[in-house]
N, CA, C and O atoms as CSV, one atom per row, in Angstrom:
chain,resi,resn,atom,element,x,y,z
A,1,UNK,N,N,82.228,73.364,112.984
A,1,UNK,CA,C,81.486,74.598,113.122
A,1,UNK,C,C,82.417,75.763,113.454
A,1,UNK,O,O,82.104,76.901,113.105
A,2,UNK,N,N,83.298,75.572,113.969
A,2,UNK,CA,C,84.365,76.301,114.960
A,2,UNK,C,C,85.158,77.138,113.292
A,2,UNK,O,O,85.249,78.313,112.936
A,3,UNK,N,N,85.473,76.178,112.825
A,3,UNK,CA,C,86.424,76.299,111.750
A,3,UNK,C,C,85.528,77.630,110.406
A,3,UNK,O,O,85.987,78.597,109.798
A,4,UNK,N,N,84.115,76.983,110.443
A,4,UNK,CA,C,83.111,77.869,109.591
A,4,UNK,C,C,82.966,78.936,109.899
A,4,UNK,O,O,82.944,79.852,109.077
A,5,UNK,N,N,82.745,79.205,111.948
A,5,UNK,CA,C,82.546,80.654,112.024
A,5,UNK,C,C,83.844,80.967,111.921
A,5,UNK,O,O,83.725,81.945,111.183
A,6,UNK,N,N,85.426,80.827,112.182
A,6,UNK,CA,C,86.469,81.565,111.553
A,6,UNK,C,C,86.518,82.078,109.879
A,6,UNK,O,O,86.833,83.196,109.473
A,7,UNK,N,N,86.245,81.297,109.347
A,7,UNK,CA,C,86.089,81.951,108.214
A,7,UNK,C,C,85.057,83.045,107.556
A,7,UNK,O,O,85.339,83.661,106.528
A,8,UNK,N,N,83.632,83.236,108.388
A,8,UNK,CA,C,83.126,84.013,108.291
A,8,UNK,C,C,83.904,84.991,109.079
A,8,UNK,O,O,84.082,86.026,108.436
A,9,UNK,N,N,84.407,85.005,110.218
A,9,UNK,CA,C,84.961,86.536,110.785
A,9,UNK,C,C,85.829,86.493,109.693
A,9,UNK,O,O,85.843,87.701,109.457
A,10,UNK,N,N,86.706,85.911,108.689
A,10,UNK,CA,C,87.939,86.550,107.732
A,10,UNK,C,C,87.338,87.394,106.773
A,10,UNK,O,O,87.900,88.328,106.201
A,11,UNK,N,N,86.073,86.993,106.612
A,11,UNK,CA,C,85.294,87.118,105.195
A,11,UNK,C,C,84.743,88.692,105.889
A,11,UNK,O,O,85.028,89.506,105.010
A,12,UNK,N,N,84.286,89.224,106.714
A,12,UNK,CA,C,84.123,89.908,107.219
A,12,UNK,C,C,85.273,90.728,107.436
A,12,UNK,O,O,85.553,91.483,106.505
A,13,UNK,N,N,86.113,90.760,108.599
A,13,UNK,CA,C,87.425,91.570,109.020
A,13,UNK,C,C,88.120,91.975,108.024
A,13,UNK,O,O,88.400,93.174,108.012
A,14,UNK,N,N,88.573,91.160,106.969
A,14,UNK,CA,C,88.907,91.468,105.769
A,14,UNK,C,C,88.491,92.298,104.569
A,14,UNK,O,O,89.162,92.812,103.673
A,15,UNK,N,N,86.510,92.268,104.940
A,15,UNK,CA,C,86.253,93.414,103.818
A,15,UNK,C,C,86.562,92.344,102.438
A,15,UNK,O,O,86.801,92.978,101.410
A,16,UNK,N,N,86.580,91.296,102.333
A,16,UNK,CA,C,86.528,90.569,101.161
A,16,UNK,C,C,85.472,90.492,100.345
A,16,UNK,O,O,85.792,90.173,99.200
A,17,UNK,N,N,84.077,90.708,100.555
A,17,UNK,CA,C,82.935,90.855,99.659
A,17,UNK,C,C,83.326,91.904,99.069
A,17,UNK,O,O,83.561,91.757,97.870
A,18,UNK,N,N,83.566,93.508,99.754
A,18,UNK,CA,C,84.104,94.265,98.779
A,18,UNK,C,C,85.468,94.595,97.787
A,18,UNK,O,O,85.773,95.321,96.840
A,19,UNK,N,N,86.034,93.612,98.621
A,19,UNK,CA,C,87.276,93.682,97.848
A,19,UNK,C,C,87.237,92.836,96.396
A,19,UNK,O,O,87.854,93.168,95.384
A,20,UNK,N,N,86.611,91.994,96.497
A,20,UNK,CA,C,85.745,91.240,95.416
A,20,UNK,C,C,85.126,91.933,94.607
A,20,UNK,O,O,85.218,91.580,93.432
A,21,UNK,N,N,84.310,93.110,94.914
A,21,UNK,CA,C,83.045,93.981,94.352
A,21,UNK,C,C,84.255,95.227,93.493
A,21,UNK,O,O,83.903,95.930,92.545
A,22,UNK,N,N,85.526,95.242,94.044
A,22,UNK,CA,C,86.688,95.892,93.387
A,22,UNK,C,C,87.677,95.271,92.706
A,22,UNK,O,O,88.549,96.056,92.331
A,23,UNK,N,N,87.883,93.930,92.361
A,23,UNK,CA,C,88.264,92.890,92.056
A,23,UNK,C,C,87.806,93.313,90.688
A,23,UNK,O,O,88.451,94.018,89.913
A,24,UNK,N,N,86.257,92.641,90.424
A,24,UNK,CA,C,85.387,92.598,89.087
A,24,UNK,C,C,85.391,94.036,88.735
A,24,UNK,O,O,85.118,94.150,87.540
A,25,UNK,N,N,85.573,95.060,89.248
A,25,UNK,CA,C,85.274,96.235,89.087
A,25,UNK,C,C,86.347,96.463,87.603
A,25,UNK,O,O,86.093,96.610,86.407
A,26,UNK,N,N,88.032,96.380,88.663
A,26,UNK,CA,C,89.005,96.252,87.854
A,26,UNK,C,C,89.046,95.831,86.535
A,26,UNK,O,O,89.481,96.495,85.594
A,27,UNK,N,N,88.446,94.382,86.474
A,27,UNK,CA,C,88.512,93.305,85.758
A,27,UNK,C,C,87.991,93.556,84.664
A,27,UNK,O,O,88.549,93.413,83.576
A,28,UNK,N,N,86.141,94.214,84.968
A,28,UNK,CA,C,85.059,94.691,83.270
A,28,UNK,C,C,85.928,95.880,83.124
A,28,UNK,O,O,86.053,96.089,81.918
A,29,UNK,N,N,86.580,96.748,83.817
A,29,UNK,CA,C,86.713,98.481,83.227
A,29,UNK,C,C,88.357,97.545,82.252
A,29,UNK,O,O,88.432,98.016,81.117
A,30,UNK,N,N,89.153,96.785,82.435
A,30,UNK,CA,C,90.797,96.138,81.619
A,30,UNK,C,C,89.821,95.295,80.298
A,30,UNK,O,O,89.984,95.470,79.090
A,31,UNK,N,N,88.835,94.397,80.928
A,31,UNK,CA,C,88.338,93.920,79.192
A,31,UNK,C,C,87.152,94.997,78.469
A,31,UNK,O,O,86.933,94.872,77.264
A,32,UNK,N,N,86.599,95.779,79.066
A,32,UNK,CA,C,85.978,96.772,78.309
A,32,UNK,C,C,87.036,97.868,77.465
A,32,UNK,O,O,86.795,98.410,76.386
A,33,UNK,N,N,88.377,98.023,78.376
A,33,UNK,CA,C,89.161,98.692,77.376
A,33,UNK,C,C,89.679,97.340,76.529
A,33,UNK,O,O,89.018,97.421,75.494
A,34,UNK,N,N,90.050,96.806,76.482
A,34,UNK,CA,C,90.867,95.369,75.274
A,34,UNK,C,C,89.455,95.097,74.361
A,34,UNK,O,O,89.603,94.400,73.357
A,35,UNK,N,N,88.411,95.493,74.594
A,35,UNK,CA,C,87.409,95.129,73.221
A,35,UNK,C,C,87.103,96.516,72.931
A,35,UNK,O,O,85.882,96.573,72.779
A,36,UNK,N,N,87.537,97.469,72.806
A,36,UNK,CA,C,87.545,98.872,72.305
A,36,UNK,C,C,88.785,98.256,70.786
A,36,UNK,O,O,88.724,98.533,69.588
A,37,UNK,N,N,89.691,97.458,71.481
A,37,UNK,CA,C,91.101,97.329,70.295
A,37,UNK,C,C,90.460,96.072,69.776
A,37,UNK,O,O,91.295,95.303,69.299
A,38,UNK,N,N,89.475,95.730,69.738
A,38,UNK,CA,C,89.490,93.861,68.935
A,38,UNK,C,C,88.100,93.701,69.056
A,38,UNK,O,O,87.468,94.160,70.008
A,39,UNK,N,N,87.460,92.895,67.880
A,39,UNK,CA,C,86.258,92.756,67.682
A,39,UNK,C,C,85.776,91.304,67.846
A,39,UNK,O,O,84.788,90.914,67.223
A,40,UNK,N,N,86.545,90.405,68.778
A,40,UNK,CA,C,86.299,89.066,68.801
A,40,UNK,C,C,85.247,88.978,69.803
A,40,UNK,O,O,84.331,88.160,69.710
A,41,UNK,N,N,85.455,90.432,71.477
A,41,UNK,CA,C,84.914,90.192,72.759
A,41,UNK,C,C,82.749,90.429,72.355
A,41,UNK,O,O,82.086,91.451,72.177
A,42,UNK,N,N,82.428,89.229,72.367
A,42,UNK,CA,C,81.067,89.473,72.119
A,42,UNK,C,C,80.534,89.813,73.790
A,42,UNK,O,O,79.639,90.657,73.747
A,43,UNK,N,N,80.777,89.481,74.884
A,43,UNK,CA,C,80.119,90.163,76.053
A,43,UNK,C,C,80.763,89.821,77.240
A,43,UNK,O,O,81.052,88.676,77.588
A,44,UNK,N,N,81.021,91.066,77.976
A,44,UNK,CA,C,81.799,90.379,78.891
A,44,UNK,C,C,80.498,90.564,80.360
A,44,UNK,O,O,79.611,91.406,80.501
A,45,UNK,N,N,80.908,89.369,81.265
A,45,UNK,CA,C,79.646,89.263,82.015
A,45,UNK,C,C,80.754,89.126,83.778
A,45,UNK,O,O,81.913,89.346,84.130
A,46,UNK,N,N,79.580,88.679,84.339
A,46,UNK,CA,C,79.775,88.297,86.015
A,46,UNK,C,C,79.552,88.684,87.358
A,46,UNK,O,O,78.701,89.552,87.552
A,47,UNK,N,N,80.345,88.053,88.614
A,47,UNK,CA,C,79.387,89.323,89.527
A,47,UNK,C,C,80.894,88.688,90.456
A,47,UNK,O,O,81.364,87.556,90.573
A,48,UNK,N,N,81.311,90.048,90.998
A,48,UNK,CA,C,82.438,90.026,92.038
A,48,UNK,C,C,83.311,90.027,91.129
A,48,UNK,O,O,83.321,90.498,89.992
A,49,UNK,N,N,84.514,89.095,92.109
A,49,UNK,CA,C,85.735,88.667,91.435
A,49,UNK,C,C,85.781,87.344,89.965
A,49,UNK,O,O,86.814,87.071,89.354
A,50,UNK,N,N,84.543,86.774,89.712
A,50,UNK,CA,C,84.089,85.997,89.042
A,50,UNK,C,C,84.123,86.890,87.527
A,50,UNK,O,O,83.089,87.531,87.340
A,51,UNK,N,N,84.872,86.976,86.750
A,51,UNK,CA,C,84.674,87.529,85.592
A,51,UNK,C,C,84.843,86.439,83.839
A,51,UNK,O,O,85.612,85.500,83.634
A,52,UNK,N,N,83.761,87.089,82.828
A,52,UNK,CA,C,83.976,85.844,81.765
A,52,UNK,C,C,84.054,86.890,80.738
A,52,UNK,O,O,83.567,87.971,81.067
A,53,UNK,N,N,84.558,86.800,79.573
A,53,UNK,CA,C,84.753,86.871,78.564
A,53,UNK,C,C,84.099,86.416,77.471
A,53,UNK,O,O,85.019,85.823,76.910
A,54,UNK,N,N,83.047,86.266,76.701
A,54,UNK,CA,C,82.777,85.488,75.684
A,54,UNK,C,C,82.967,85.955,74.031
A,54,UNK,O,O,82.256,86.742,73.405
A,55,UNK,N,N,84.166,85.200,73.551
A,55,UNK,CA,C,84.599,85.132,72.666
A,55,UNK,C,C,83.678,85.104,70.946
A,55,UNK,O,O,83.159,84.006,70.742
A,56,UNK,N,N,83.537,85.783,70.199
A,56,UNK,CA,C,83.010,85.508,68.536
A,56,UNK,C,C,83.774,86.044,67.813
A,56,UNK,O,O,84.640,86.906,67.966
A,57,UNK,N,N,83.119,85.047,66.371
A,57,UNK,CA,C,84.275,85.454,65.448
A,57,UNK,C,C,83.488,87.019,64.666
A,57,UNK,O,O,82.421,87.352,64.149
A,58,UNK,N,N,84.587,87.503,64.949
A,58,UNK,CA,C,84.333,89.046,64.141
A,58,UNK,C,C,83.305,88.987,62.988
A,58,UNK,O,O,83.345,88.247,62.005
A,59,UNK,N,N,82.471,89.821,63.273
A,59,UNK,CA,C,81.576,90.160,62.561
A,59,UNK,C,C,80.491,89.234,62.724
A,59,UNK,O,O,79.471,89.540,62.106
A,60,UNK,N,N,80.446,87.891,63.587
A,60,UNK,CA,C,79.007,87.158,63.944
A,60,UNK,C,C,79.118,87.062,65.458
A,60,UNK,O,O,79.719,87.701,66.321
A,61,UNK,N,N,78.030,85.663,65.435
A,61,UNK,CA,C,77.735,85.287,67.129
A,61,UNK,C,C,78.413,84.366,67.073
A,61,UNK,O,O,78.598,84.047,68.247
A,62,UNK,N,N,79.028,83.570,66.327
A,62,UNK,CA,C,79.798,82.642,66.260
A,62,UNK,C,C,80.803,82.154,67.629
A,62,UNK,O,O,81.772,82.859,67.910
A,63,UNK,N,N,80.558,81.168,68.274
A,63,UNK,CA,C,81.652,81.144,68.957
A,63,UNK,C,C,83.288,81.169,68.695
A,63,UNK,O,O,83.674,80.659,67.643
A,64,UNK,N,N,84.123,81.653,69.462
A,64,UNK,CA,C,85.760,81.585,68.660
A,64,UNK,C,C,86.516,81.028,69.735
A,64,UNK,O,O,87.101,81.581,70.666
A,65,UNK,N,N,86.377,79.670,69.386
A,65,UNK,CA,C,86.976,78.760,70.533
A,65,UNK,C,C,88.758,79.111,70.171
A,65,UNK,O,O,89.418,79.393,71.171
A,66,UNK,N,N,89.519,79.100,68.808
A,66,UNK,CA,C,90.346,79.040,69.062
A,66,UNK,C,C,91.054,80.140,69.665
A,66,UNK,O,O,92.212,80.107,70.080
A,67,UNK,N,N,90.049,81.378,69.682
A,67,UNK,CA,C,90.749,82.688,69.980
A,67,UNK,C,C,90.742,82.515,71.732
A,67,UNK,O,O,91.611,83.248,72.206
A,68,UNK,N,N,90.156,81.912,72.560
A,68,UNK,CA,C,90.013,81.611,73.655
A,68,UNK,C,C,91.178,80.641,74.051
A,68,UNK,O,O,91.578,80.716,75.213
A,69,UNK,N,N,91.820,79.650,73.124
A,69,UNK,CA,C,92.863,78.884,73.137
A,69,UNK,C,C,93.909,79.726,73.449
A,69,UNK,O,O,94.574,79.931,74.464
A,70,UNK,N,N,93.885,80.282,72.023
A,70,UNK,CA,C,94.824,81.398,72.244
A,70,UNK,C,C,95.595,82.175,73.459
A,70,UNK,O,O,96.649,81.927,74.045
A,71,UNK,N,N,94.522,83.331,73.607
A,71,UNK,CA,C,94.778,83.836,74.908
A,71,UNK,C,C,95.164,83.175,75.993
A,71,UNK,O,O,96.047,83.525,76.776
A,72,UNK,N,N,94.191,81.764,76.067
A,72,UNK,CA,C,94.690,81.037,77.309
A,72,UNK,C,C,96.336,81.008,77.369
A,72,UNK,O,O,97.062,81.668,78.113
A,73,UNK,N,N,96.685,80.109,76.427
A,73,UNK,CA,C,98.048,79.532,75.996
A,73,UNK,C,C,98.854,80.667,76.594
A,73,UNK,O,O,99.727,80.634,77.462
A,74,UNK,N,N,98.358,81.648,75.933
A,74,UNK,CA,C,99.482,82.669,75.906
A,74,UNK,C,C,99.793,83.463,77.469
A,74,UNK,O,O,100.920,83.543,77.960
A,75,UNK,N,N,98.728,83.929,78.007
A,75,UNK,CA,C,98.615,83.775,79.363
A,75,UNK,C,C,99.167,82.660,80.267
A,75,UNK,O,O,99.930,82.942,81.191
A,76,UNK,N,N,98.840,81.564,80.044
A,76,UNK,CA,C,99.492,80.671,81.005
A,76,UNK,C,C,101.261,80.917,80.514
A,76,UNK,O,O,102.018,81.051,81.476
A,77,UNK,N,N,101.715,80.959,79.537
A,77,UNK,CA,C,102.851,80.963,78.847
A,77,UNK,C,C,103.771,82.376,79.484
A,77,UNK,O,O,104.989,82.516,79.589
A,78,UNK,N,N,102.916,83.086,79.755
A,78,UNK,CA,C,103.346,84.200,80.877
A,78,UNK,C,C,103.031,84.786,82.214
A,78,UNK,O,O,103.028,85.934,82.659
A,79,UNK,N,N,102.674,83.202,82.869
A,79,UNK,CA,C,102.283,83.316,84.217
A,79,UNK,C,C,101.311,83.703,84.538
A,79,UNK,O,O,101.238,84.171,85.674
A,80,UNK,N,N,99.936,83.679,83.543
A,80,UNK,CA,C,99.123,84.266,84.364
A,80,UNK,C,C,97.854,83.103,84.064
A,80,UNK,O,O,97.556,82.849,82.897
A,81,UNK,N,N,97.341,82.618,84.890
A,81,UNK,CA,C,96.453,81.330,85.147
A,81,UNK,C,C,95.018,82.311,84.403
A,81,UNK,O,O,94.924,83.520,84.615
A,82,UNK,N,N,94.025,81.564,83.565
A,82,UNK,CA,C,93.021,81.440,83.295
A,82,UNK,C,C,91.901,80.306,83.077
A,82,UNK,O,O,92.384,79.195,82.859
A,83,UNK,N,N,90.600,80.369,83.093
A,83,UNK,CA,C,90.070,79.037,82.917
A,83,UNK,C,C,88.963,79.029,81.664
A,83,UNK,O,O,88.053,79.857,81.624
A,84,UNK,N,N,89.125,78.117,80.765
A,84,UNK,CA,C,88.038,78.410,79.684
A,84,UNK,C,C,86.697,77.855,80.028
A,84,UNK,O,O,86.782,76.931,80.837
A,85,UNK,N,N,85.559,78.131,79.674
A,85,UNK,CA,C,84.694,77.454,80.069
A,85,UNK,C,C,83.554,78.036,78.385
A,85,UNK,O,O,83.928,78.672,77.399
A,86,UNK,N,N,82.329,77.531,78.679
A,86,UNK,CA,C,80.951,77.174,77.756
A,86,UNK,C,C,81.109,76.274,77.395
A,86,UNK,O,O,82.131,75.588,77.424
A,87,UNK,N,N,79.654,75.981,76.771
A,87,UNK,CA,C,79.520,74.761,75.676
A,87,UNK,C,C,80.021,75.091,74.885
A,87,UNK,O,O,80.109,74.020,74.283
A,88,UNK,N,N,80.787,76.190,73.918
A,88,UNK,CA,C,81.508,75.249,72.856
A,88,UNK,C,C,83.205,76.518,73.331
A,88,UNK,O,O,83.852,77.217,72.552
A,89,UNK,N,N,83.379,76.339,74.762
A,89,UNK,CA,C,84.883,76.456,75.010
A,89,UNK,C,C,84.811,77.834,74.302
A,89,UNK,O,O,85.665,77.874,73.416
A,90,UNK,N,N,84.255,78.714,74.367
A,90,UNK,CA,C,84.642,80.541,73.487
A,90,UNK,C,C,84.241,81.654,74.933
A,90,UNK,O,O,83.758,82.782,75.040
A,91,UNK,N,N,84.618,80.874,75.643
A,91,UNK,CA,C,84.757,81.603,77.069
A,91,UNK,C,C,85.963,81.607,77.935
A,91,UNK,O,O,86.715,80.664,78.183
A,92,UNK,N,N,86.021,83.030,78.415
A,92,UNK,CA,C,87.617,82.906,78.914
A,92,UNK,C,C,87.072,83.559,80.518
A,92,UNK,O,O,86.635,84.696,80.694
A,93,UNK,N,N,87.224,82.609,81.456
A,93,UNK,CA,C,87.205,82.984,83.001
A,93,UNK,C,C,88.759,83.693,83.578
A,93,UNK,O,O,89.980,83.632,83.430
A,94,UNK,N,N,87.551,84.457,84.407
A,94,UNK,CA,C,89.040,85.007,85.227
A,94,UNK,C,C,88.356,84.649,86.630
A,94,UNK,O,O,87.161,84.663,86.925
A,95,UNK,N,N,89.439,84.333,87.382
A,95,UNK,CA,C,88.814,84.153,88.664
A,95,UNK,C,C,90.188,84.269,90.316
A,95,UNK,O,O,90.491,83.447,91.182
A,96,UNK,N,N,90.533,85.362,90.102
A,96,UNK,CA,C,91.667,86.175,90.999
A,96,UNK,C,C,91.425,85.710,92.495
A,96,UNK,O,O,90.354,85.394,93.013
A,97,UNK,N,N,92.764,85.751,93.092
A,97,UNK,CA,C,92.532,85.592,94.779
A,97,UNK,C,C,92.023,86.908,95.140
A,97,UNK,O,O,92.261,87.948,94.526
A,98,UNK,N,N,91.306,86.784,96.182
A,98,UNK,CA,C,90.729,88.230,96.480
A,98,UNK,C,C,91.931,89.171,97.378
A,98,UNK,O,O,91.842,90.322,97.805
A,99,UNK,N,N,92.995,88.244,97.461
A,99,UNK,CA,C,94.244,89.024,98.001
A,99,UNK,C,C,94.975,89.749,97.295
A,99,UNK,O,O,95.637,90.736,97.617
A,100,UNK,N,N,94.812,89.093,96.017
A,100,UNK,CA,C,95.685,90.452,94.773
A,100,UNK,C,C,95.450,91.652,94.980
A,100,UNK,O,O,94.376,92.187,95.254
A,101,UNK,N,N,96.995,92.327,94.780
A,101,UNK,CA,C,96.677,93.523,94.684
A,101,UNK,C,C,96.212,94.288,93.677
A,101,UNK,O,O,96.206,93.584,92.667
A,102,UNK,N,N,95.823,95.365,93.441
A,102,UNK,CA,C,95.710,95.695,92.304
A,102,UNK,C,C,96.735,96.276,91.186
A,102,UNK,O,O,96.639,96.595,90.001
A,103,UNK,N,N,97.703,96.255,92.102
A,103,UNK,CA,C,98.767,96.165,91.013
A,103,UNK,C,C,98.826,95.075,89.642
A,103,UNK,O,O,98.685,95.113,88.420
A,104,UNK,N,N,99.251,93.725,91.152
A,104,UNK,CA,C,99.363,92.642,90.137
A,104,UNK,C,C,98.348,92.201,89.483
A,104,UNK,O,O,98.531,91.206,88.783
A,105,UNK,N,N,96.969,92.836,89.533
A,105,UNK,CA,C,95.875,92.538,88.595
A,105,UNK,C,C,96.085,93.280,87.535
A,105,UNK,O,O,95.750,92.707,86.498
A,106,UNK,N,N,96.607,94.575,87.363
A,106,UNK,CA,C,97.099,95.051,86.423
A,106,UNK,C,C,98.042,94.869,85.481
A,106,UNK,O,O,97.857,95.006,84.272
A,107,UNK,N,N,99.130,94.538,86.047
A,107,UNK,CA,C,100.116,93.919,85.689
A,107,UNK,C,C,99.341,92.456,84.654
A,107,UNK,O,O,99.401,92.379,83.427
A,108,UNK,N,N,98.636,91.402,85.621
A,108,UNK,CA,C,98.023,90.111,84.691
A,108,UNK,C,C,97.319,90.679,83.505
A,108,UNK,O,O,97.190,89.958,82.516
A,109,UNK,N,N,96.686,92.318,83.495
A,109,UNK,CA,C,95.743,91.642,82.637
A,109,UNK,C,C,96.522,93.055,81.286
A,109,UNK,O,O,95.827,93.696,80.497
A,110,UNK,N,N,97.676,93.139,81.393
A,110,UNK,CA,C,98.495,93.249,80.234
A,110,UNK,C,C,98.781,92.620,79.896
A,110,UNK,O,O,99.118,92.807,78.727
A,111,UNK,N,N,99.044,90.827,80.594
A,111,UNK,CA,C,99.310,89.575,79.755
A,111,UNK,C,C,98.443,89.514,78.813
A,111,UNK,O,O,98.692,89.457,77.608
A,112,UNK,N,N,97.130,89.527,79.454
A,112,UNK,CA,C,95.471,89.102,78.716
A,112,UNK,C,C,96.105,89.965,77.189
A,112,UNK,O,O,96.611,89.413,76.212
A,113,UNK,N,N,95.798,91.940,77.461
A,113,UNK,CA,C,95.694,92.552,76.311
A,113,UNK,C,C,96.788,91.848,75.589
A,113,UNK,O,O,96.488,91.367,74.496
A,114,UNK,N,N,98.157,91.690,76.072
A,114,UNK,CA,C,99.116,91.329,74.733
A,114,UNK,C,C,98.318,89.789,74.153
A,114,UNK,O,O,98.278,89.511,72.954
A,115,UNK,N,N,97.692,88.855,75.289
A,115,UNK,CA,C,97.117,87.813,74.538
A,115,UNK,C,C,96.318,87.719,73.163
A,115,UNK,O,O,96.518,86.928,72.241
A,116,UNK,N,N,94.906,89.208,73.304
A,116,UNK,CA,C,94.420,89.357,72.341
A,116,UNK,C,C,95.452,90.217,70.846
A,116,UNK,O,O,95.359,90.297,69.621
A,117,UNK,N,N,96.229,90.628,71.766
A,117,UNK,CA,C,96.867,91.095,70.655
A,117,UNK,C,C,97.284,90.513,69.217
A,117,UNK,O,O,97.353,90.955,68.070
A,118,UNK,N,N,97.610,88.876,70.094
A,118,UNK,CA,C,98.493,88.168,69.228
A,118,UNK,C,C,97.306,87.500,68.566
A,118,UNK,O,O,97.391,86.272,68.574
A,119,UNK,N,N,96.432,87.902,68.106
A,119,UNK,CA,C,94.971,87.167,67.154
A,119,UNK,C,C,95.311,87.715,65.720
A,119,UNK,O,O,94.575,87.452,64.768
């Protein structure tokens, strides 16, 4: 119990719900600009630091699992961790420590744009 209420005072003192609520903030305004340049991003969704991506192939609803490969690969390939997820894998999670700064969230998610780039 001891251990639970410490972590609620961090979650608190820290301002981490909002830092979270600026987290995702970051996160939709970097993939709302990267699907301005590419027509694969069919919707990007979430709530907080929890952000998804869902991937189609240009011009349908189609899922685009490999374009989700892609990016992953290429991202992990330059340090920057992502997780795919849906039923048919055309989803790209982001899911940041709420300690990042926003630098280095910036910094990651020029990996992302050069990721879609390379489609």
């Amino acid at each position: 119990c001891a251990a639970a209420l410490g972590v609620f005072e961090e979650i608190e003192s820290g301002k981490l719900i909002e830092r979270a609520g600026t987290i995702g903030d970051l996160m939709v305004a970097a993939l709302r600009d990267i699907a301005t340049d590419t027509d694969v991003v069919g919707q990007i969704r979430g709530r907080g630091a929890m952000i998804a991506a869902e991937l189609v192939v240009p011009g349908t609803r189609e899922p685009h699992r490999d374009a989700v490969a892609a990016i992953s690969q290429h991202c992990q390939n330059n340090g920057v961790l992502t997780l795919t997820a849906g039923t048919f894998g055309n989803v790209l999670r982001f899911l940041p420590p709420l300690s990042i700064s926003d630098e280095l969230l910036i910094d990651a998610f020029d990996v992302v744009r050069d990721g879609f780039a390379t489609l």
